[in-house]
C-alpha positions in Angstrom: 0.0 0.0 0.0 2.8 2.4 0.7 5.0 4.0 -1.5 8.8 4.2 -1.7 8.1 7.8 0.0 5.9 7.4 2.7 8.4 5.6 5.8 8.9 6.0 9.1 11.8 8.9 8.2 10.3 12.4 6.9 11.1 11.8 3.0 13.5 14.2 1.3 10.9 14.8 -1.2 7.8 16.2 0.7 5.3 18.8 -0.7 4.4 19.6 -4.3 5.3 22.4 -6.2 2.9 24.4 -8.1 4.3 23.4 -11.4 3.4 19.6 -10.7 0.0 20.5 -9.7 -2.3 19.2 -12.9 -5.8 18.6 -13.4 -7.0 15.4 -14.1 -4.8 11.6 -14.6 -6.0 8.1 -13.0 -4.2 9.1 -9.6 -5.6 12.6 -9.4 -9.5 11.2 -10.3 -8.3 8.0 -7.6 -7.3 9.9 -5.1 -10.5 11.6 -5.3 -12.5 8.6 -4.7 -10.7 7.5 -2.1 -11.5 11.2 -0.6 -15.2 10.3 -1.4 -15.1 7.0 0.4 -13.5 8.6 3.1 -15.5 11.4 3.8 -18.6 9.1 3.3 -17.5 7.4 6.4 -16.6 10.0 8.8 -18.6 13.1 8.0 -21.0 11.2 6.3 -21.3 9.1 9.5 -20.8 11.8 11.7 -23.7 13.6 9.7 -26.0 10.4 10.9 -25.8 10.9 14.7 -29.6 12.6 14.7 -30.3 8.9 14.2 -28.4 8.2 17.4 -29.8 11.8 19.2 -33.3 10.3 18.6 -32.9 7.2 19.8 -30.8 8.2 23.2 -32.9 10.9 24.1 -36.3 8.5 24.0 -34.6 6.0 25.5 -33.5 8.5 28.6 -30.2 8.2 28.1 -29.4 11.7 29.6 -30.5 15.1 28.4 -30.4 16.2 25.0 -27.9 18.9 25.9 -25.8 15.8 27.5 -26.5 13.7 24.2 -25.8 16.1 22.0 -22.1 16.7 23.5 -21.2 13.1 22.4 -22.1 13.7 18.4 -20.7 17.5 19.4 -16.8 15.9 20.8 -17.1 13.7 17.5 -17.5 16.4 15.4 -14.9 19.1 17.1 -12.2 16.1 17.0 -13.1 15.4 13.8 -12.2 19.1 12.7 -9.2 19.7 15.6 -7.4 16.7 14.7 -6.4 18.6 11.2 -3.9 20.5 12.8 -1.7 17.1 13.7 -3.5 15.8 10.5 -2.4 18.5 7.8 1.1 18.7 9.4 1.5 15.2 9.1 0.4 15.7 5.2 2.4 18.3 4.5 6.1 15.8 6.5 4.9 13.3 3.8 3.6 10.5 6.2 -0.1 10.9 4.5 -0.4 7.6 4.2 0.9 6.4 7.8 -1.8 9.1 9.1 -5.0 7.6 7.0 -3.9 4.1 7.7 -3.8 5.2 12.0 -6.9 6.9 11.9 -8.6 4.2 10.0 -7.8 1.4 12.3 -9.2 4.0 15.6 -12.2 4.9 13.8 -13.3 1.5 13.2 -11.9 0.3 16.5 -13.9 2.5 18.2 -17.4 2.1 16.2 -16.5 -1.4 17.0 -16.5 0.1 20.7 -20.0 1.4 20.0 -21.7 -1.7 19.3 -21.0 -2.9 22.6 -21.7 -0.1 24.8 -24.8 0.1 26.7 -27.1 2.7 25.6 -27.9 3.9 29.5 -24.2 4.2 30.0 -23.2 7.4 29.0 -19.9 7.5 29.9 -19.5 4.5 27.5 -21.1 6.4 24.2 -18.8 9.5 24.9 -15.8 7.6 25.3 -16.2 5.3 22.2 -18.7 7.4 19.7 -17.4 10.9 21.0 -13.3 10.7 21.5 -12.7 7.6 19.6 -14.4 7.9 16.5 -13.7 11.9 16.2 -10.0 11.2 17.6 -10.0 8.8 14.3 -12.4 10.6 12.1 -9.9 13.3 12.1 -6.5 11.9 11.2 -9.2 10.8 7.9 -11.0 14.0 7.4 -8.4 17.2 6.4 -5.7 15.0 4.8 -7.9 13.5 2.6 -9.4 16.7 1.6 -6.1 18.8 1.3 -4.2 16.0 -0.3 -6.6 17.0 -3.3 -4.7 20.1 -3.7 -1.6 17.9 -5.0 -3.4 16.7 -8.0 -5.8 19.5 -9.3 -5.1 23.4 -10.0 -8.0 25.0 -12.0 -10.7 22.3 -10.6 -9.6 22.2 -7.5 -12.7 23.3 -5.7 -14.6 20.8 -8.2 -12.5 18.0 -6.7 -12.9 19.0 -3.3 -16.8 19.1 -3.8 -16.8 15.4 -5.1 -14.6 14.5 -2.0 -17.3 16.3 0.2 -20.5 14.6 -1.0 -19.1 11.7 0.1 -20.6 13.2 3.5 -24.0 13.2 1.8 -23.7 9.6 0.8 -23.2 8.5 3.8 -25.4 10.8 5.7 -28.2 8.6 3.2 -27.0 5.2 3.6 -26.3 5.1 7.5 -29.6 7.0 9.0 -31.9 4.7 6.8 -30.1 2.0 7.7 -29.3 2.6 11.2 -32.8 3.4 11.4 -34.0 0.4 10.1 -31.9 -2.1 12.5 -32.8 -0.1 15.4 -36.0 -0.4 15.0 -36.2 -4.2 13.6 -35.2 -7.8 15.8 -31.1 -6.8 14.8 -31.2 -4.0 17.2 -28.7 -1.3 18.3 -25.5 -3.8 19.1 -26.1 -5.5 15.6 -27.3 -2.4 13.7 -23.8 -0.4 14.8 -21.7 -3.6 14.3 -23.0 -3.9 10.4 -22.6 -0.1 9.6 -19.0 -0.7 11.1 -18.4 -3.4 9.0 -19.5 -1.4 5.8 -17.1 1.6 7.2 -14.1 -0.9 7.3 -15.0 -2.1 4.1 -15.0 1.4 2.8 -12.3 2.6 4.7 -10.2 -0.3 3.0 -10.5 0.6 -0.8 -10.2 4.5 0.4 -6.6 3.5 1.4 -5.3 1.9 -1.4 -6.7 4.5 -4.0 -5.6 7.6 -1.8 -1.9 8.5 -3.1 -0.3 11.7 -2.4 1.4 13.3 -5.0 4.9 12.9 -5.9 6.7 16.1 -4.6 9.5 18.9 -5.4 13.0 18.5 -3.7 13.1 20.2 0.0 15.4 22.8 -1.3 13.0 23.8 -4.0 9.7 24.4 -2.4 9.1 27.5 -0.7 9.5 27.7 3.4 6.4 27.9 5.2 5.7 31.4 6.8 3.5 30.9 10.0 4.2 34.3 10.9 2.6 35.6 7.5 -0.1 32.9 7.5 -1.3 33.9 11.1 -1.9 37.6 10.2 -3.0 36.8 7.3 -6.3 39.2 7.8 -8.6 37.6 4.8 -7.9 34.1 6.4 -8.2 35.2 10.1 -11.7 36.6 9.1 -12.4 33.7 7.5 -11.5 31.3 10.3 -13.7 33.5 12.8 -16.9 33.1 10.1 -16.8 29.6 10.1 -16.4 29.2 13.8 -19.5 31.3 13.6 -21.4 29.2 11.2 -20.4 25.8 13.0 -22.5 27.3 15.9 -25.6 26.5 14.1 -25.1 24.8 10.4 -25.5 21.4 12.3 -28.3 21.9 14.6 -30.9 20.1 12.1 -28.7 17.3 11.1 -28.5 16.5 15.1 -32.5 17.5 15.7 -34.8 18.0 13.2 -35.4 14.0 13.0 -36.8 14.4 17.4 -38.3 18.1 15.9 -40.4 16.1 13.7 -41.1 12.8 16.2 -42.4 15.9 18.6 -44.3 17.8 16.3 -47.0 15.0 15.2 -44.9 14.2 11.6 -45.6 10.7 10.6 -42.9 8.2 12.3 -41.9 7.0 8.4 -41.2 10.7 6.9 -39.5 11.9 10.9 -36.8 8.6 10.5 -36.3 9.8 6.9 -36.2 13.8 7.4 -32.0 13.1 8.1 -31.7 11.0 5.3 -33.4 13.7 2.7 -31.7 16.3 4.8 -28.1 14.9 2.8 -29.6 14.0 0.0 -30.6 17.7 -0.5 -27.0 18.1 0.2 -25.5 16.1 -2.8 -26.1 19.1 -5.4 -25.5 21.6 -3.0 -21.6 20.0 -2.6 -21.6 20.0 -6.5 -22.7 22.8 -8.7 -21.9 25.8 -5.7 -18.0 24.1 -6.2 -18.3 24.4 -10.0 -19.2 27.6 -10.2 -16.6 28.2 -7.6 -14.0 27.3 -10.2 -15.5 30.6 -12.0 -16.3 33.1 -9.3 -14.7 32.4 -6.6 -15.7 30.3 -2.9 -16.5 33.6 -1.6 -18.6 34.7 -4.1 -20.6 31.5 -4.1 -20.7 30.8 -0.6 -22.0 34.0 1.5 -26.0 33.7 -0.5 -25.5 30.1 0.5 -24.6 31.3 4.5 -27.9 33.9 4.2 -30.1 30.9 3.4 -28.9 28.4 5.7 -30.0 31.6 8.3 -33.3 32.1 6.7 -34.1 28.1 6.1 -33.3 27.8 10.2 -36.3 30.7 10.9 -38.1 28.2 8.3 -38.4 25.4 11.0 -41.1 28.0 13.2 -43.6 27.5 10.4 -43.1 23.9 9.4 -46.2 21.5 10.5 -46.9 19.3 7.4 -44.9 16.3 6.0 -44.6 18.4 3.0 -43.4 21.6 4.6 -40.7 18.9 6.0 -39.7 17.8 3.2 -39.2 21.2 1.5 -37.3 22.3 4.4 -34.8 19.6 4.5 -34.3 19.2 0.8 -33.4 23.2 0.6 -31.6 23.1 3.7 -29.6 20.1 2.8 -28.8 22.0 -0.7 -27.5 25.4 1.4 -25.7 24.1 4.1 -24.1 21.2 2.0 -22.6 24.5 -0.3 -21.2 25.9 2.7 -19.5 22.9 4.4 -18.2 22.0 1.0 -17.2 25.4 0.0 -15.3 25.8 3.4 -12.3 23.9 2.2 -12.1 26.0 -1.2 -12.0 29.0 0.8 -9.2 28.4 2.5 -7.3 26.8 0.1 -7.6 29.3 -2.4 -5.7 32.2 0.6 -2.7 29.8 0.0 0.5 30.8 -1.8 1.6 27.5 -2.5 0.1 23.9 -2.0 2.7 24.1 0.6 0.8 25.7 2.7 -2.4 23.8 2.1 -2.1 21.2 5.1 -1.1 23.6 7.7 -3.7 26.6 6.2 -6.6 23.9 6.8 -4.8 22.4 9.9 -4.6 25.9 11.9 -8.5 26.9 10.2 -10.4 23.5 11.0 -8.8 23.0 14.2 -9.8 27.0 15.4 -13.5 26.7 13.8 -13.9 23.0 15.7 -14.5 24.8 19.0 -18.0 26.1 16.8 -19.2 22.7 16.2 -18.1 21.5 20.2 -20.1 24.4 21.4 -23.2 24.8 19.4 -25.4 21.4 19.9 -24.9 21.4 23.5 -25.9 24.7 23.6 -29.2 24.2 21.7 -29.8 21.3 23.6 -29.6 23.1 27.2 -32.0 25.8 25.6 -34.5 23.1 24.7 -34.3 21.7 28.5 -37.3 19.7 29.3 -39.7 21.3 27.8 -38.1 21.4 24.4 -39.0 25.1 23.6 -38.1 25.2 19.9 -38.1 28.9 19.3 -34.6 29.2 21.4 -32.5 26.9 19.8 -33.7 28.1 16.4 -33.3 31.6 17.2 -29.5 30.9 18.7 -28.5 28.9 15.4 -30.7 31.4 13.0 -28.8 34.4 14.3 -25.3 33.0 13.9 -25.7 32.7 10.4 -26.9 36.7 9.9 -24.2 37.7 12.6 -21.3 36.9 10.6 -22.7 39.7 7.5 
């Protein structure tokens, strides 16, 4: 699986130079899938938990504010871990990194299936640290490693690699759903989706390859000083740390906002699975026309809608209104997760500074996504309230204009 490259020593040859950046070859488009694949089973998994927040939460678990801090730690490890993970990317030891997190992802989903759902402390440990701890050795250097093979499509790539989060956030809550709810039950329903991540994670691995790279003396020196006062990227980082306060609070409640508004039990379980099938577009075409006007351009209409779409959620009382909501909202706040990546890679000098532009961003903005679900979930208390939560993660998205 490893090439001549990737060992234990950092390789003379580490990080690409702009002239070797091209659009387009079998590795480039492989690498890619193995991106998709990836992200498929981590964000994509991690994009799922409203399944799990449903289920705990009836079953009395804890509160939803306590609940929501285990998808909440998966999801801020998941983005944290890309400052060790882009560094890593950007010594050469991509591969060592993938194949790690791989094994502790599936270890601890592994770890899942045999926790008991009125132990807490057990789903925090295994679903929270474990699978985010692993999640995000996967996540950024699968994402940023696309910047070795593609120049001109580059956000194009990176939207592919991202809707492998929509894929999975499709397969897993139907599933998951189903097996929860059948004889198979929770231990056996987590155990096959882990088996399908390993699977996954497997073929991801072998077709993930970073690029062959420019000679140390060649490539340019990283300037941390100049990357750190960087003012466009600083902004940016701040936005998104914004914007991960509230762009996840419907894929972790809107399947229990349904349950507890009278929806029918058949369109409730489905509202997370049409919530990342809305998304699949909305990772695509935003990123293509990103390749023409710029992330920034593209993104911030996409940002105002997410804020509006969250007001939406006061209004909605029909199966149809449901359905609206979640394909639109899947579309929006699929273009803004995917066109995160774009936007930071395109402040970079040199695909140098990729892995440690994304490491430094994802890891800052990760504290958004820790804070945001516990946060609606102590608003909704025991009364679940719905107008605070919506209002907290509404105004996030308008605060950041």
């Amino acid at each position: 699986m490893g090439s001549k490259q990737e060992t234990l020593t950092p390789p003379v040859d580490t990080l690409p130079s702009e002239e070797d950046v091209v659009d387009g070859g079998v590795v480039a488009w492989s690498t890619v899938v193995g991106g998709f694949l990836t992200v498929a089973t981590t964000f994509g998994y991690a994009n799922s938990f409203g399944v799990y927040q449903d289920l705990y939460t009836r079953s009395n678990t804890a509160s939803a504010s306590a609940i929501s801090w285990i998808g909440s730690t998966q999801l801020f490890f998941l983005l944290a871990m890309a400052l060790p993970g882009g560094k890593l990317l950007d010594m050469g030891y991509f591969r060592i990194t993938t194949l790690i997190g791989s094994l502790i992802y599936v270890f601890s989903l592994f770890m899942v299936s045999i926790s008991h759902t009125d132990k807490f402390y057990q789903l925090y440990l295994s679903q929270g640290l474990g699978m985010g701890i692993g999640a995000g050795l996967l996540y950024v250097p699968c994402v940023a490693v696309q910047a070795h093979h593609w120049r001109a499509r580059r956000a194009l790539a990176m939207g592919i690699v991202a809707t492998g989060s929509s894929l999975g956030g499709i397969i897993f809550p139907i599933m998951l759903n189903k097996l929860f709810k059948s004889s198979i039950g929770f231990q056996w329903g987590v155990r096959a989706s882990a088996f399908i991540v390993l699977g996954m994670l497997f073929f991801a691995n072998l077709l993930m390859t970073a690029k062959p790279r420019a000679k140390a003396a060649e490539r340019p020196k990283v300037d941390l000083k100049a990357i750190m006062t960087d003012k466009p990227y600083l902004i940016s980082i701040f936005s998104v740390f914004i914007i991960d306060w509230g762009v996840f609070f419907p894929y972790f409640y809107f399947q229990l906002f349904a349950v507890l508004h009278g929806v029918n039990a058949q369109t409730a379980f489905y509202s997370v699975a049409i919530l990342n099938a809305g998304a699949i577009p909305g990772r695509v075409i935003p990123n293509m026309l990103a390749d023409h006007f710029g992330p920034y351009n593209v993104g911030i209409p996409c940002v105002i809608s997410c804020g509006i779409l969250i007001f939406a959620m006061i209004g909605v009382k029909t199966v149809a209104g449901v359905v609206v909501l979640t394909i639109l909202y899947g579309f929006m706040s699929g273009a803004v997760l995917a066109l995160t990546a774009p936007a930071f890679a395109v402040l970079s000098r040199d695909p140098s500074e990729v892995g440690i532009r994304f490491g430094i961003a994802f890891s800052l903005t990760s504290f958004g996504a820790l804070m945001g679900n516990p946060i609606d979930g102590a608003l909704l208390g025991e009364t679940f309230p719905w107008i605070k939560p919506i209002t907290f993660s509404g105004v996030g998205f308008s605060s950041i204009l």
